[in-house]
C-alpha positions in Angstrom: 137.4 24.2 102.9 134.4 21.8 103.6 135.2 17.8 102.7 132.0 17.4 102.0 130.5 18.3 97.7 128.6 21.8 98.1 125.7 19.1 96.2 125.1 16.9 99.5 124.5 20.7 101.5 121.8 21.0 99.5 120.7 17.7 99.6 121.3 17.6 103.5 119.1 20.8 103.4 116.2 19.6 101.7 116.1 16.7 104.0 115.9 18.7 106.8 113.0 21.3 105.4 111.2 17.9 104.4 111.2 16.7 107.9 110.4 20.4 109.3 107.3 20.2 106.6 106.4 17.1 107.7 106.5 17.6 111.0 104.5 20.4 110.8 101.7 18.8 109.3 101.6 16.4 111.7 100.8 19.1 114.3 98.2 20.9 112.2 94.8 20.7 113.2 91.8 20.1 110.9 88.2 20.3 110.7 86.1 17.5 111.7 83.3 16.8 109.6 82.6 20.8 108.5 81.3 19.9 105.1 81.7 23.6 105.1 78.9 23.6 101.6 76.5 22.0 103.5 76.7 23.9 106.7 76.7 27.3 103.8 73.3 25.8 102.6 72.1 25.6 106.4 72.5 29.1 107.4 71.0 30.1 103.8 68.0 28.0 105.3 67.8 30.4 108.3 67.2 33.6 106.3 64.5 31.7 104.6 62.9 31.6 108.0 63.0 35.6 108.3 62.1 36.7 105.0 58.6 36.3 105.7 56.9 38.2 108.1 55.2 35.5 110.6 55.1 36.1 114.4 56.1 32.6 114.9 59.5 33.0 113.9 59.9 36.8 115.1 61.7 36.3 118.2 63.8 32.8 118.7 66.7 31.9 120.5 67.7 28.1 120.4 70.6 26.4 122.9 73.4 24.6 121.9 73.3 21.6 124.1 76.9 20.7 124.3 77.9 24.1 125.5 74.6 25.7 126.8 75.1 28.7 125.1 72.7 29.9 122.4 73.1 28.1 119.1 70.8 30.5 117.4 69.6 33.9 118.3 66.9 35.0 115.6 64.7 38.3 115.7 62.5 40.1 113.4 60.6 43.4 112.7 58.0 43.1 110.2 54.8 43.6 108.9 52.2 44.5 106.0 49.0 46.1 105.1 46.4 47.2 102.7 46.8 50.8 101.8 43.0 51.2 101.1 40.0 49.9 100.2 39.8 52.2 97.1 43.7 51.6 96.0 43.7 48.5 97.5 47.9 47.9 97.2 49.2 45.2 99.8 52.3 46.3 101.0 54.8 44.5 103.3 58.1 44.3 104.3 60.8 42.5 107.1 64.3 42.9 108.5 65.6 40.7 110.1 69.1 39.6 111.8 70.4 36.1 113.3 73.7 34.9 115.3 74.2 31.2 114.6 77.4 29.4 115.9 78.2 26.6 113.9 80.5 24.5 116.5 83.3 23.2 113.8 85.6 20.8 115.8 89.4 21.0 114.9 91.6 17.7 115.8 95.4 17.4 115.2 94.8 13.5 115.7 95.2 13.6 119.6 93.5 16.2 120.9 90.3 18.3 120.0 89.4 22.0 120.1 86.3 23.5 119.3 86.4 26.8 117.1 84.3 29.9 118.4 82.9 30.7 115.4 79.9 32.5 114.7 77.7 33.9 111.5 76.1 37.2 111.3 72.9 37.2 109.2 71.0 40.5 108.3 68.2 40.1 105.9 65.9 42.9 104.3 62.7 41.3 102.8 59.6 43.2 101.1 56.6 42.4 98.9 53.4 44.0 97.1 50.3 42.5 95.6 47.0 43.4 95.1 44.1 42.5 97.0 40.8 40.9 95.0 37.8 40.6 96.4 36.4 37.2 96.0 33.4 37.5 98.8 32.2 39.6 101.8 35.3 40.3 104.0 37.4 37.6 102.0 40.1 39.0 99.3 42.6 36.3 97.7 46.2 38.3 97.6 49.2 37.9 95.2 52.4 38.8 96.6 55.6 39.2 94.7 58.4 39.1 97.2 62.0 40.1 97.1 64.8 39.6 99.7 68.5 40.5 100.2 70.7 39.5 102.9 74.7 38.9 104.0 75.8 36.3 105.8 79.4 36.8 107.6 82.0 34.8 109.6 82.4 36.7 113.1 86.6 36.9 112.9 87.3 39.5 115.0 88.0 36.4 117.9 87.6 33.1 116.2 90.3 33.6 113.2 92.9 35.1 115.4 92.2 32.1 118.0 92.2 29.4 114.7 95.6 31.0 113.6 96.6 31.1 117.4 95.8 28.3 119.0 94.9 25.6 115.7 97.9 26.8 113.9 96.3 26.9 110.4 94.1 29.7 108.4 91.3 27.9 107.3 90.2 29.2 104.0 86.5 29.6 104.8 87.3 32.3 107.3 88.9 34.2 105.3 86.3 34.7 102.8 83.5 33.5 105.3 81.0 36.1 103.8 77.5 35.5 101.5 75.6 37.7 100.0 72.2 36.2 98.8 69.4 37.3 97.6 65.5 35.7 96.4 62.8 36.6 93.8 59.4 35.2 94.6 56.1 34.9 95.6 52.7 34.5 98.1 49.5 33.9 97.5 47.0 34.5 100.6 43.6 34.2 101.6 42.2 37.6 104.0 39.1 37.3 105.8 38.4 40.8 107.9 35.3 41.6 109.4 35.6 44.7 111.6 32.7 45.5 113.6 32.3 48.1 116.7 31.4 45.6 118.9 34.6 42.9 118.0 37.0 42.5 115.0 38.0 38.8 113.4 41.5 38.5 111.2 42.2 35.4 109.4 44.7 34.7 107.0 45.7 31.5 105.4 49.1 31.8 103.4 51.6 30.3 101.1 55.0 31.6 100.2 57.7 30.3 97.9 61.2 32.5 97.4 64.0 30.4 96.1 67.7 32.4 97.5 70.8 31.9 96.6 74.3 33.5 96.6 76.0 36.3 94.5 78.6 38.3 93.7 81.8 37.8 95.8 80.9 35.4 98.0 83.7 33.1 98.7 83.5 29.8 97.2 83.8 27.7 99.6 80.4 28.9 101.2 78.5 29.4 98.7 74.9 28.3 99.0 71.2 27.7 98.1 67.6 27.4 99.8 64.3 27.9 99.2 62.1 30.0 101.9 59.2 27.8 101.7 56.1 27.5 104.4 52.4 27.8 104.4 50.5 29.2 107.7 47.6 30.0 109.4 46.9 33.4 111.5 43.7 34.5 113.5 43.2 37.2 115.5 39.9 38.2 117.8 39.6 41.6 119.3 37.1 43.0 121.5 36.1 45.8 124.1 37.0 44.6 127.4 34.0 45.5 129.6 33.0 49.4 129.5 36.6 50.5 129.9 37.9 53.5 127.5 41.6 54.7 127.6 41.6 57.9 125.3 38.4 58.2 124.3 38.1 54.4 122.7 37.0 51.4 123.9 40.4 49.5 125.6 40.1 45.9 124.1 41.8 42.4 124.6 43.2 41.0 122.4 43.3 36.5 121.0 45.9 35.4 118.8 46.4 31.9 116.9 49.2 30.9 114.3 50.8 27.8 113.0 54.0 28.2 110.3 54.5 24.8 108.5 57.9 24.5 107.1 58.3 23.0 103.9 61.2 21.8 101.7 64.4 23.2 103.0 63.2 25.0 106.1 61.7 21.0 106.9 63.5 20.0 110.4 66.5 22.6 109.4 66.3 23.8 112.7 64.9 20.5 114.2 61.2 21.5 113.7 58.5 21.0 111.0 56.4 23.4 112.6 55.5 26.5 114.9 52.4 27.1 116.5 52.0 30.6 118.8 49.3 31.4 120.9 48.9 34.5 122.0 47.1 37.2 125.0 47.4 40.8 125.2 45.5 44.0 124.9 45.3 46.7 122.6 45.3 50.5 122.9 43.1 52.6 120.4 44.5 56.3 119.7 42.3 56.9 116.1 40.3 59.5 118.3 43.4 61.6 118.3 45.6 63.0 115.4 48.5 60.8 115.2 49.9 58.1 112.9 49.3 55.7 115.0 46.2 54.3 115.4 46.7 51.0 117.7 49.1 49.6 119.7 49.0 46.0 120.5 51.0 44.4 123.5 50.4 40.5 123.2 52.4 37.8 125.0 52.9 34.7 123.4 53.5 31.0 123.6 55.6 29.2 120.7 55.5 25.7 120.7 56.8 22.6 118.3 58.7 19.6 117.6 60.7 19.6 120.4 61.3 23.4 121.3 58.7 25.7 123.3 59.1 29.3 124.7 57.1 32.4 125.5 57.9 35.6 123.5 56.4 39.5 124.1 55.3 41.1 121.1 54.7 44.9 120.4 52.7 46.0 117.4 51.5 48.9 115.7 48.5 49.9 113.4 49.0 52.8 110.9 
C-alpha cells in the first residue's frame, strides 16, 4: 500500500504534464513576421495582374534573391476582339495561372528554418462591351469585366515538412485555400486603320475590378485587392519587301506597350510599371479556308523599375 495520499499522485502528475507542456513549447517553432492577412492580400494583388489581358504581364518569372529560385512564375493566355463591324460586340477573355513562394521563416528561438511553401493561382477572366464610333478609325469601348480565381497552399511537401521537421501544424496550411472573385469594368480608346499597304493598332485603356474572397476560404487568408492599371498598346504591320508566303503578302511586325499599375498592384511586385517592346513577323492564311487568319510570332523586351527580361509571344487572328 503506497505512503504517500492517492491526492499528491495527481498532483505529482500534473506537475509533470505541466513541465512536458512546457517544455514542449519551448521547442515549438513559429512564424516570423508572416502577417499571414497581409501576405493573403499580396497574392490577391497577383491575380489582379492576370485578369486583364496585357502582353506585358503575359509571361513573368521573378527570382527570389535569397534562394535564387523563382519567387514568382506568372503566365497568361488571353485576348479579345470585335465580332463585326455590323454587330460590333467586343469580346474578350484571360486565363491565367501563377506559382508564388512566400518564404515564411519558422524560429524556435535558436535556430531558423525556412518553410517551402508555395501558392497555386489559377484565374479565369472575361469581359464584353460595345464598340462606339466616335471618329474615322477611333471607337471609345465599355467593358464590363468579371473574374474568378483560387488561390491554394501547395501541401503535398511543405505541411508534411512543417509537421515534420517545425513540429507544429500551422493553421493557415490547413485551410491555405481562396477563392475570389471581381465585378468590374474598362473603358478604352481603339484607333485601327487597316490599309493594304500597312496596318496601325492603338489602344489606350483603363481598367478597374475590385476582387475579393468567398465562400470557404479559410479565415486566416482571407483577402482583398483591386486590379487596377491604365496602358498604352501600338502595333505597326507591314509587307516586308515583295515576299508572299500562301498567297499573301509575309509582313513584320512593331509592337509598343506600357501597363501602369495603380492602387494595389503599385510596387506589389516591386514595380510601378511595364513597358514591352516588341519584333516579329506575321503569317497571313485569309486566302485559304481556315479559322485562322494570322499568326503572329513577336519577340519581346519587358522592362521596369528594377526587373527586365525578353519574352516570345505567339498570337492568332480569327
Amino acid at each position: 500500500m503506497s505512503r504517500y495520499p492517492r491526492s499528491r499522485h495527481f498532483l505529482c502528475a500534473a506537475v509533470l504534464g505541466f513541465c512536458a507542456t512546457a517544455h514542449a513549447e519551448e521547442r515549438q517553432f513559429r512564424l516570423v513576421d508572416a502577417n499571414v492577412q497581409q501576405r493573403a492580400n499580396g497574392v490577391l494583388a497577383l491575380m489582379g495582374y492576370t485578369v486583364v489581358p496585357d502582353v506585358t504581364t503575359s509571361s513573368l518569372s521573378i527570382k527570389n534573391v535569397s534562394s535564387g529560385d523563382a519567387g514568382l512564375n506568372m503566365t497568361q493566355l488571353g485576348g479579345g476582339a470585335t465580332m463585326s463591324q455590323s454587330v460590333p460586340v467586343y469580346l474578350e477573355g484571360a486565363l491565367s495561372y501563377a506559382r508564388y513562394d512566400p518564404t515564411f521563416i519558422a524560429t524556435n528561438g535558436q535556430e531558423e528554418r525556412r518553410l517551402p511553401l508555395k501558392w497555386n493561382s489559377l484565374a479565369a477572366s472575361g469581359g464584353i462591351g460595345w464598340d462606339f464610333p466616335i471618329a474615322e478609325h477611333l471607337v471609345i469601348r465599355p467593358i464590363f469585366n468579371i473574374a474568378i480565381g483560387q488561390v491554394a497552399s501547395d501541401l503535398s511537401a511543405a505541411k508534411w515538412y512543417v509537421e515534420q521537421k517545425v513540429d507544429r501544424d500551422f493553421s493557415f496550411l490547413d485551410g491555405g485555400s481562396l477563392s475570389a472573385y471581381g465585378l468590374g469594368g474598362s473603358i478604352m480608346l481603339d484607333y485601327e486603320d487597316l490599309q493594304p499597304e500597312r496596318d496601325i493598332d492603338i489602344e489606350l485603356r483603363y481598367s478597374n475590378i475590385p476582387l475579393k474572397s468567398f465562400g470557404n476560404s479559410d479565415q486566416s487568408v482571407q483577402g482583398r485587392a483591386t486590379a487596377e492599371s491604365a496602358s498604352l498598346w501600338a502595333r505597326y504591320r507591314a509587307p516586308i519587301s515583295d515576299w508572299s508566303l500562301l498567297d499573301r503578302p509575309f509582313r513584320y511586325v512593331l509592337e509598343f506597350a506600357q501597363t501602369q499599375f495603380i492602387g494595389d498592384l503599385r510596387g506589389a511586385l516591386g514595380f510601378n510599371y511595364l513597358t514591352s517592346l516588341g519584333l516579329g513577323v506575321e503569317l497571313d492564311s485569309s486566302k485559304y479556308d481556315v479559322i485562322v487568319t494570322r499568326t503572329r510570332l513577336v519577340t519581346r523586351y519587358v522592362f521596369g523599375n528594377n526587373v527586365s527580361g525578353i519574352s516570345v509571344g505567339l498570337a492568332c487572328s480569327f
